[in-house]
N, C-alpha and C positions, 0 to 999 in steps of 0.2 A: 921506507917506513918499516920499524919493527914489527914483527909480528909475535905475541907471546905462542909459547908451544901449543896446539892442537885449537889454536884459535880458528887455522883454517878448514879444521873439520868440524867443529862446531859451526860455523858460517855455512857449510854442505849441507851439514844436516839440516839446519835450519830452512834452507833453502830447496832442499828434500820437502820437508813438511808443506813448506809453505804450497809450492807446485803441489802435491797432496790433492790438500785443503782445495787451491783450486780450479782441479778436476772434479772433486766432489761437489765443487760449486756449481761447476757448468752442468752439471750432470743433472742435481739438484733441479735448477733453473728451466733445463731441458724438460727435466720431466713434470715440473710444476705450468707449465706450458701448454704442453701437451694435454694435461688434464683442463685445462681450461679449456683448450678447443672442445671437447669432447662435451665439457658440462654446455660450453654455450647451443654446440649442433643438438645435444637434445633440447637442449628448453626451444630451439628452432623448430625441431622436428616436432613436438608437442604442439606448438603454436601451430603450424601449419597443420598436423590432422586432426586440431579443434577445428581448425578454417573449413579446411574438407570436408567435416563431421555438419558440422552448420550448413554448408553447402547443400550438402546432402537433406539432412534435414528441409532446408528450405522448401530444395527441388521436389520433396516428397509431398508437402505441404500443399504444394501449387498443383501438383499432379488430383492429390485427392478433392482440393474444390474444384479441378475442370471436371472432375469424376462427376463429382454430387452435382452439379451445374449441367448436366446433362442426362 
């Protein structure tokens, strides 16, 4: 098959960019990922030391009427 002149470096380069592109993709991806673990472990870690918090609370509650009840 013919090739016209510099067709096949145009095809390289092309294929330069492309691979480029997607590393920046992965990378992208990688770190949009990454961010999501992070958002989900805090609203985790939130949730658990409202749980705590409550706990706490509770335990405190309970202490002071055996208090008064005595």
């Amino acid at each position: 098959m013919y090739e016209l002149p510099g067709r096949r470096a145009e095809i390289q380069s092309l294929q330069s960019e492309y691979d480029s592109i997607s590393r920046e993709q992965i990378e992208t991806a990688t770190e949009l990922a990454y961010a999501e673990v992070i958002s989900c472990s805090r609203k985790n870690l939130e949730r658990e030391l409202q749980n705590e918090s409550r706990q706490h609370n509770r335990h405190q509650g309970r202490m002071k009427r055996r208090a008064e009840e005595i």
